[in-house]
VEXZABA-944761 format. One line per 3 residues: their letters; for each residue x, y, z of C-alpha. Coordinates in steps of 0.5 Angstrom, whole numbers. Layout:
! VEXZABA-944761
a	X/Y/Z; ... .
***
This chain:
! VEXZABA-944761
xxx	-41/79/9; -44/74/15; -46/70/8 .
xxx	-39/70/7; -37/69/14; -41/63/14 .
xxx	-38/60/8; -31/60/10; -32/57/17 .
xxx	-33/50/14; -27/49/10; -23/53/16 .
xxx	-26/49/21; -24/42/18; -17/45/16 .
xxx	-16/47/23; -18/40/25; -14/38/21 .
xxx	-8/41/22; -9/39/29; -9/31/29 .
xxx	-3/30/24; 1/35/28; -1/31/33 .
xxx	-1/24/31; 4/25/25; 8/31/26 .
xxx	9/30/33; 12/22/34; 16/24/27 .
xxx	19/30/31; 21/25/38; 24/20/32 .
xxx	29/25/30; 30/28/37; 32/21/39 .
xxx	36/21/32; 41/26/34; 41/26/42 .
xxx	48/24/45; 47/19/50; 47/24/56 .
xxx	40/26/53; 42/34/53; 45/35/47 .
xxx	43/35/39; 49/31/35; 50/29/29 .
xxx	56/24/32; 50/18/32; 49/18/24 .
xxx	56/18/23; 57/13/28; 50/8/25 .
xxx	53/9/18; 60/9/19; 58/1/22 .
xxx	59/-3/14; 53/-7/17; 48/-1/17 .
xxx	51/1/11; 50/-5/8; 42/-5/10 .
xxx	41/2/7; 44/0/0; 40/-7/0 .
xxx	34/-2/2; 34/2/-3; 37/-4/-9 .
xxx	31/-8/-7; 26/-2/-7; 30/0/-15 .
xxx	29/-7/-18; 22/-9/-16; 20/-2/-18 .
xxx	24/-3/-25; 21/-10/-26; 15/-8/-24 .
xxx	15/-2/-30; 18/-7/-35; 12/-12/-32 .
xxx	6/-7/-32; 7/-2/-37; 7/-8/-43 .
xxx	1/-11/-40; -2/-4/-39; -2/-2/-46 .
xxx	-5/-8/-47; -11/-9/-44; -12/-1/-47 .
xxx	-12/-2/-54; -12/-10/-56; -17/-14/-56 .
xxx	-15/-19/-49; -20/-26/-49; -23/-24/-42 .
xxx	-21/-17/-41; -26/-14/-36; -25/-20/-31 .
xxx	-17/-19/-32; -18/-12/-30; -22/-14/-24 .
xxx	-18/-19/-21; -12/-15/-23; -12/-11/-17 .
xxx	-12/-17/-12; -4/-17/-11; -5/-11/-7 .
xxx	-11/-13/-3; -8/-20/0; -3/-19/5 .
xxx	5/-19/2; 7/-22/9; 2/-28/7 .
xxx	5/-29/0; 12/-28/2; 10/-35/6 .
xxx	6/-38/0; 13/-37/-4; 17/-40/2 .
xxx	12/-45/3; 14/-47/-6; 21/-45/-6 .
xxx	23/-45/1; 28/-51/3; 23/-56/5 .
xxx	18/-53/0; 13/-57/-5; 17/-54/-11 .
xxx	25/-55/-8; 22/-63/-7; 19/-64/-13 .
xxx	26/-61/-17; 31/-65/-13; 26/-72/-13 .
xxx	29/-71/-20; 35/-69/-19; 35/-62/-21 .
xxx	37/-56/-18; 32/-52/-14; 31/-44/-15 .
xxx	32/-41/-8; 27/-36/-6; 31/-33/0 .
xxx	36/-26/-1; 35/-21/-5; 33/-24/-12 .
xxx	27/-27/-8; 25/-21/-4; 25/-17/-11 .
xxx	21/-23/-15; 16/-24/-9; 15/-15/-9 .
xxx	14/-14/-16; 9/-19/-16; 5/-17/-11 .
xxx	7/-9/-13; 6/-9/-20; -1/-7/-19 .
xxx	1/0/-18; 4/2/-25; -1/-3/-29 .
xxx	-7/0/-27; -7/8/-27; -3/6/-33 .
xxx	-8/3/-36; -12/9/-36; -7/13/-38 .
xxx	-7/10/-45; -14/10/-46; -13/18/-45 .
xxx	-9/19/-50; -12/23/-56; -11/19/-62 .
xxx	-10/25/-67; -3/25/-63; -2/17/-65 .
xxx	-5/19/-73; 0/24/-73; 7/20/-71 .
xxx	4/14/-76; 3/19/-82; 10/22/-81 .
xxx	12/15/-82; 14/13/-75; 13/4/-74 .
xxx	8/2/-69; 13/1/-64; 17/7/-65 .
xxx	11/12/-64; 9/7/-57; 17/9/-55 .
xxx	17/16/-57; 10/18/-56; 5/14/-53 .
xxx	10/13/-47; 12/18/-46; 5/21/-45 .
xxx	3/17/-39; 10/16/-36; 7/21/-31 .
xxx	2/15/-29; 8/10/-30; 12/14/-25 .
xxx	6/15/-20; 6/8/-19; 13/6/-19 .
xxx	14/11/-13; 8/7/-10; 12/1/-11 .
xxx	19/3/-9; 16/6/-2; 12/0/-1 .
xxx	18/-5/-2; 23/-1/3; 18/0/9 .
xxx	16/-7/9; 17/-11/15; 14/-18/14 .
xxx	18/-20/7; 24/-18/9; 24/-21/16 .
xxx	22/-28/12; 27/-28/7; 33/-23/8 .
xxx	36/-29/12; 43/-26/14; 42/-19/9 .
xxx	41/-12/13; 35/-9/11; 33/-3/14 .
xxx	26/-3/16; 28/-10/20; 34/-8/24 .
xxx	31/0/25; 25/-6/30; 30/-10/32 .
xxx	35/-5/35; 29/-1/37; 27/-6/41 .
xxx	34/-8/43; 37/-1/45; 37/0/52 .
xxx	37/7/56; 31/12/55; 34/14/48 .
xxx	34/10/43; 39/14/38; 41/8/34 .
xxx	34/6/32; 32/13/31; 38/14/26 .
xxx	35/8/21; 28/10/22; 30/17/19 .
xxx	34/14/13; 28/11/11; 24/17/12 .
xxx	30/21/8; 29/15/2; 23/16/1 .
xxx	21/23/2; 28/24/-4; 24/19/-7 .
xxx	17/23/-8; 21/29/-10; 25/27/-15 .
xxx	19/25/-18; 15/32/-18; 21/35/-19 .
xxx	21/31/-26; 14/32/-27; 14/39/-26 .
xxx	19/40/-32; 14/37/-37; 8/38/-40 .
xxx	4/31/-42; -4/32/-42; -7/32/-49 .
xxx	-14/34/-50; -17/27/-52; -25/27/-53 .
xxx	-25/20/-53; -23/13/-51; -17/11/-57 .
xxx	-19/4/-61; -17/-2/-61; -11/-4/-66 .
xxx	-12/-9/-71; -8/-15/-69; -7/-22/-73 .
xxx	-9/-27/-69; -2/-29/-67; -1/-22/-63 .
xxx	-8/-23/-59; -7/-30/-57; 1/-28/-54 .
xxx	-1/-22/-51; -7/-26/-48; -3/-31/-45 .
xxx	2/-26/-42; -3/-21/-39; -7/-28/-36 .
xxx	0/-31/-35; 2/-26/-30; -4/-24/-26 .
xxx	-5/-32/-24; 2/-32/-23; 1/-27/-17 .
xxx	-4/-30/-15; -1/-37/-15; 3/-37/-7 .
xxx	-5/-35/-4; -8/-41/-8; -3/-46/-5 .
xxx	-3/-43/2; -10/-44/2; -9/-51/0 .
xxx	-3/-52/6; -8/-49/10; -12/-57/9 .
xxx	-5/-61/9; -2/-65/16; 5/-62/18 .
xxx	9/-67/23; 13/-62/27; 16/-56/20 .
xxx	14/-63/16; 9/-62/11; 5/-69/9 .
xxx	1/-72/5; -6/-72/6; -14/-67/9 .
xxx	-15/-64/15; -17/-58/19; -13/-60/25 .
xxx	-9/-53/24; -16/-49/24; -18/-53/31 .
xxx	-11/-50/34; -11/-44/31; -18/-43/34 .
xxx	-15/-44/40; -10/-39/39; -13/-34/35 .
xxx	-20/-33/37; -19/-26/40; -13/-24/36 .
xxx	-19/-25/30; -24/-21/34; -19/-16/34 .
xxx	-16/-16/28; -23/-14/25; -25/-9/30 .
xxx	-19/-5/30; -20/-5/22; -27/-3/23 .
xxx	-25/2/28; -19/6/25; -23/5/17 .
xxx	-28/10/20; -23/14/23; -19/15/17 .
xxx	-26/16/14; -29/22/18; -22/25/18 .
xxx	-21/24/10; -27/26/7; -27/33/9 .
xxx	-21/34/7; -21/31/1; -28/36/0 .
xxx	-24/42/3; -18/41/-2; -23/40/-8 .
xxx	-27/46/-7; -23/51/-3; -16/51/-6 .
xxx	-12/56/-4; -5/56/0; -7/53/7 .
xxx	-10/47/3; -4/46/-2; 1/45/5 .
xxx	-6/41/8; -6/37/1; 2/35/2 .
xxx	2/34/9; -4/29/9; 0/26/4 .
xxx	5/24/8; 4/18/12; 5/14/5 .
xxx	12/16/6; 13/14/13; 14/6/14 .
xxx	10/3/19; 15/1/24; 18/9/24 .
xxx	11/11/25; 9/5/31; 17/8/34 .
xxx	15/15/34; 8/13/38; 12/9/43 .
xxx	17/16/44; 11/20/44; 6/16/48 .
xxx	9/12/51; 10/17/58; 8/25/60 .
xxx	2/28/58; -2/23/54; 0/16/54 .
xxx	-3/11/50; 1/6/49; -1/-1/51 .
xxx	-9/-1/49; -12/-2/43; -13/5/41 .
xxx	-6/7/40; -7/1/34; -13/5/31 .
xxx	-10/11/31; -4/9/28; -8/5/22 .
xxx	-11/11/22; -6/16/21; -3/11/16 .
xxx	-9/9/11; -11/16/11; -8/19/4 .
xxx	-13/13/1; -20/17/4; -17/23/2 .
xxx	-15/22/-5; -22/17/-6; -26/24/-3 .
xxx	-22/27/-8; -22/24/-15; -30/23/-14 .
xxx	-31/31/-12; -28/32/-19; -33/28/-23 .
xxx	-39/32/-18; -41/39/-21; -40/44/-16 .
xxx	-46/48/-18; -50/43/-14; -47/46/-7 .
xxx	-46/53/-10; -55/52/-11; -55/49/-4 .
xxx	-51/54/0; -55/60/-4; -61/58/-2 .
xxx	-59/59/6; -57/52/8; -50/52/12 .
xxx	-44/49/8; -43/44/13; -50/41/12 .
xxx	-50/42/4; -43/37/4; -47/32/9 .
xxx	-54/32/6; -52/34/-1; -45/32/-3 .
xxx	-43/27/2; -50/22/-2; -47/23/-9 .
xxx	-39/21/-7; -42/15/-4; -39/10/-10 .
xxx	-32/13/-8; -32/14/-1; -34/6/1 .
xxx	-28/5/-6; -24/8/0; -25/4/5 .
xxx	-25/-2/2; -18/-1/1; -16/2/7 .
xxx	-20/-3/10; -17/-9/7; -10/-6/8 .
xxx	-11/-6/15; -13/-13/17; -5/-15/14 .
xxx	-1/-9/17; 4/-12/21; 10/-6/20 .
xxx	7/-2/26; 4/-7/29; 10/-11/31 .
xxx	12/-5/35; 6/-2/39; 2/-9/40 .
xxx	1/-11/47; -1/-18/49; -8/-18/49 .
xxx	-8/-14/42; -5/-18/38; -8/-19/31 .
xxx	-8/-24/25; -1/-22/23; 2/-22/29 .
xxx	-1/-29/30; 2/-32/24; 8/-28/26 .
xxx	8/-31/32; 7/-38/29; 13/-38/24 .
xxx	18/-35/29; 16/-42/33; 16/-46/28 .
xxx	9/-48/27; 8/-47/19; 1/-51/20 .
xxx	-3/-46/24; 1/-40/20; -2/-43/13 .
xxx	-9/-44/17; -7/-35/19; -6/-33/13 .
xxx	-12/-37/10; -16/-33/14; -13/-27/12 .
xxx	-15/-28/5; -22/-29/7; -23/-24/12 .
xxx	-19/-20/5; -24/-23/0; -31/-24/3 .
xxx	-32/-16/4; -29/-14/-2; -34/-19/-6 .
xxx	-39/-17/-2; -38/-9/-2; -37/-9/-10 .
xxx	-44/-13/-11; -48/-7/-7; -44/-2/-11 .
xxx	-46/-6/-18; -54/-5/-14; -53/2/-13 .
xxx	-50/4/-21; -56/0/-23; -62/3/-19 .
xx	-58/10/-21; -60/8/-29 .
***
């Protein structure tokens, strides 16, 4: 009886814990956003009358609808783009397949806020390519409004569905393709009615994590709106606009967007739970056997548009070395625009890199357990503890970063103003990726090896940092690399929380686009890339040491 007692106070004493810091740190400043949402303006009483009042206003309207529009259609371009190139790379033979993979992923970890000024940089009024079509006397393509705002997040975002869709086709059991090809089914019509639809559930997965990517996002839409209403914008700017103790307006946006994106997630389970899409594959499927035109075009678009992502973050670095005269880029090399970001940005730099290593190994230390106590311990408590710790995917960072300032910002415990705030925030935000890191490597470790532990009288406590903790060492730094790296270009929370000594890299390029200095915002962005890049080389390399020593 004392052995079981023992057992069950580990997994009870992490739920606990953490039940405690997201009620505190998530459910709490939502609660604030709400309650500001619904209170009149004396402050007594609950109403409804402030959302009838914000939608009832055609520009609000007009920010909801562009919200939702752009999350759409980047999610959709982003399905026809990456599904495509997904089942290409599972089942023909790509030149250069490995690399491809691996530089597939770089979209996501580069700021979408540096890539959205690359492209104005190309196709912006002033830019390199907008000069270059009208020294021809040829019409220049506009990066501004909606059509480029979904173009410039579906080539940052198109990551999401391409990946765990890729690892959806190589799942799929060949018997399953064999058996629509013997009925007499095309190639074709056996990927539309078969092969597809098995992996729609990675497809949708990664759909959704584009939609809320898109609608949350602050820095894109705050260069390339322009005149467009998006709600993530105007939810800031009224915040920071509103005057009196309660700020109902922001409060209603900030909800619109948490409705959005919550609607969003469950339609998307509701859709899965009505369907059955595993198979039982015993091994990877082969490649097909195409003729050489077939390889050489599904090489050219799978490279095509991975380096067509990746071209905006080449040219900004370019820039970066190029003389500007006032907004005017010219001609020539030069590091003046490192010398004067020097000067600006030395602590900005040193902070951005502090507050992501800090808030990386809170997120860690918290997520870890959680993800262990979900894998191991299932039960009712944990399934709620599962969807709450998912949360912060569905809360755009300005929403979050309001709800602190309402929160913390007077009474019982203040933070704001001082670089802890930041951390915690970060924290709470990037914290579903330890979570589901713990988790998907849990499942690839026999759980006897615990169970051998704990028999043997050590406390589970112990076995899970002495034992378990040592072998998910591939995907806990996986976890906070990428958390990590999405830290370093936050700017949604960022904007709202920061105060004059804390301000971070974004907010330095913010800043310098805002003031007209596009010199030193591409010098910023070009230090964003490599602070992005450098660890990630570096981390992969010490994880390819630790694979080999382990062969």
């Amino acid at each position: 009886m004392r052995a079981l007692g023992v057992r069950s106070a580990f997994p009870f004493g992490v739920t606990l814990i953490a039940f405690i810091l997201l009620a505190l740190f998530l459910i709490y400043p939502l609660a604030q956003v709400l309650v500001a949402s619904l209170l009149d303006p004396t402050g007594t009483t609950l109403t409804f009358a402030n959302y009838g009042r914000v939608l009832g206003i055609a520009f609000y309207r007009a920010g909801l609808i562009n919200s939702l529009t752009l999350g759409a259609g980047a999610a959709a371009i982003s399905v026809v783009v990456g599904v495509p190139m997904a089942f290409c790379l599972a089942r023909l033979p790509i030149v250069g397949r490995n690399w491809l993979l691996a530089i597939a992923a770089l979209p996501l970890v580069l700021p979408s806020f540096v890539g959205a000024y690359a492209w104005v940089m190309l196709l912006g009024r002033s830019g390199i390519v907008t000069q270059a079509l009208a020294s021809v006397g040829l019409p220049s393509l506009s990066i501004y409004g909606m059509p480029g705002l979904t173009l410039v997040f579906a080539l940052h975002s198109f990551p999401y569905v391409l990946l765990p869709t890729v690892a959806a086709f190589k799942a799929i059991d060949q018997s399953m393709e064999e058996a629509s090809l013997n009925l007499g089914a095309t190639r074709i019509a056996t990927f539309w009615r078969v092969q597809l639809p098995i992996a729609l559930p990675a497809v949708l997965a990664g759909a959704l994590l584009v939609f809320v990517e898109t609608i949350e996002n602050f820095g894109v839409p705050f260069l390339l709106a322009e005149d467009r209403p998006i709600l993530a914008v105007q939810a800031y700017k009224l915040f920071v606009g509103e005057v009196g103790a309660n700020p109902a307006s922001a409060g209603v946006l900030s909800m619109l967007l948490v409705f959005c994106t919550v609607a969003a997630l469950l339609v998307q389970r509701r859709y899965l739970a009505r369907r059955r899409f595993s198979t039982a594959a015993r091994s990877q499927p082969p490649e097909l056997v195409v003729g050489a035109a077939g390889r050489i075009g599904a090489t050219v678009y799978c490279w095509g548009m991975v380096l067509l992502a990746l071209v905006p973050f080449a040219v900004v670095v370019v820039i970066s070395f190029m003389p500007f005269r006032g907004p005017v880029l010219h001609p020539g090399f030069t590091i003046d625009n490192f010398i004067v970001l020097i000067d600006r940005a030395s602590r900005p730099l040193l902070n951005t890199l502090g507050l992501a290593s800090a808030a990386t190994l809170a997120a860690t230390l918290v997520g870890l357990p959680i993800g262990y106590v979900l894998v191991r311990y299932r039960s009712a408590l944990a399934g709620i503890l599962d969807s709450l710790s998912m949360t912060p995917l569905a809360v755009a960072g300005t929403v979050l970063g309001i709800g602190f300032v309402l929160a913390f910002n007077a009474g019982w415990l203040v933070l704001t103003g001082g670089w802890l705030v930041l951390a915690i925030v970060y924290a709470v935000r990037k914290l579903p990726f330890n979570v589901r890191a713990a988790s998907a490597i849990l499942h690839q470790i026999e759980p006897s090896l615990e169970e051998a532990s704990i028999n043997l009288g050590v406390s589970p406590a112990r076995t899970f940092v002495q034992l378990t903790l040592p072998l998910m060492i591939g995907g806990v730094v996986g976890g906070m690399v990428l958390t990590w790296v999405a830290i370093v270009s936050e700017l949604s929370a960022t904007i709202v929380l920061y105060s004059g000594p804390w301000a971070t890299m974004t907010i330095v390029m913010f800043q310098a686009l805002e003031g007209g200095s596009p010199g030193v915002a591409s010098a910023a962005a070009t230090v964003l890339i490599a602070v992005t890049l450098v660890p990630l080389l570096l981390v992969y390399r010490l994880l390819r040491r630790h694979e080999l020593s382990l062969t």
